[in-house]
C-alpha positions, -999 to +999 in steps of 0.1 A: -511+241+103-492+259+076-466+249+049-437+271+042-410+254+022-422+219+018-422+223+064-452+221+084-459+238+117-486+250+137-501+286+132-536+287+156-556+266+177-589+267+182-615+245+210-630+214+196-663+229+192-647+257+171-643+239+137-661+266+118-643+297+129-608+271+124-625+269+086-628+303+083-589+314+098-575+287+076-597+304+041-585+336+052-548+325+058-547+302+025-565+335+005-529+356+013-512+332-006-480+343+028-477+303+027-474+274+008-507+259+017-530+257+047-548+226+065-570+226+096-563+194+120-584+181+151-562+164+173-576+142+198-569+137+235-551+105+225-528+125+199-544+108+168-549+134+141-576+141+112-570+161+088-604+182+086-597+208+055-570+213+032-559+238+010-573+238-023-544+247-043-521+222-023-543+194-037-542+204-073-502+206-069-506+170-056-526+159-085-503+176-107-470+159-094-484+128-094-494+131-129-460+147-132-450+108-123-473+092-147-461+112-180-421+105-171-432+068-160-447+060-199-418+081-217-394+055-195-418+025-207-419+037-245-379+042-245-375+006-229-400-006-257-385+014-280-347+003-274-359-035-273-374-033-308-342-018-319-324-044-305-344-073-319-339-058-349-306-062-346-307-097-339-324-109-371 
């Protein structure tokens, strides 16, 4: 699978027993930097899906959005905090 502009779709498939050649398509494919990012799935005869490698870049975006979340979630905290001392400042 391959990521262009926050979409996934499929790119190659490869047989079941043909997880290290999949590996190697998806380093070579993720290296040309063409897409967003890169992840090999095995899909199984029932259609349940694992995700079996994943672009290594794509992960440290991840990690930083989501601290991304954590930094703007404390500034909100410290402003509430802040505002409420303010205000019972007010009130004495």
């Amino acid at each position: 699978m391959v990521q262009k502009e926050g979409k996934w779709s499929p790119h190659s498939k490869f047989d079941t027993n043909a997880l290290g050649s999949a590996l190697l398509k998806a380093e070579e494919i993720d290296g040309s930097r063409i897409f967003d990012a890169v992840k090999v799935m095995r899909i199984a005869a029932d259609g349940a899906q694992k995700e079996m490698w994943v672009s290594p870049h794509l992960k440290g975006r991840a990690e930083a959005a989501a601290a991304a979340k954590v930094r703007a979630g404390l500034k909100e905290t410290n402003q509430k905090l802040e505002a409420a001392r303010k205000a019972q400042g007010r009130m004495k």
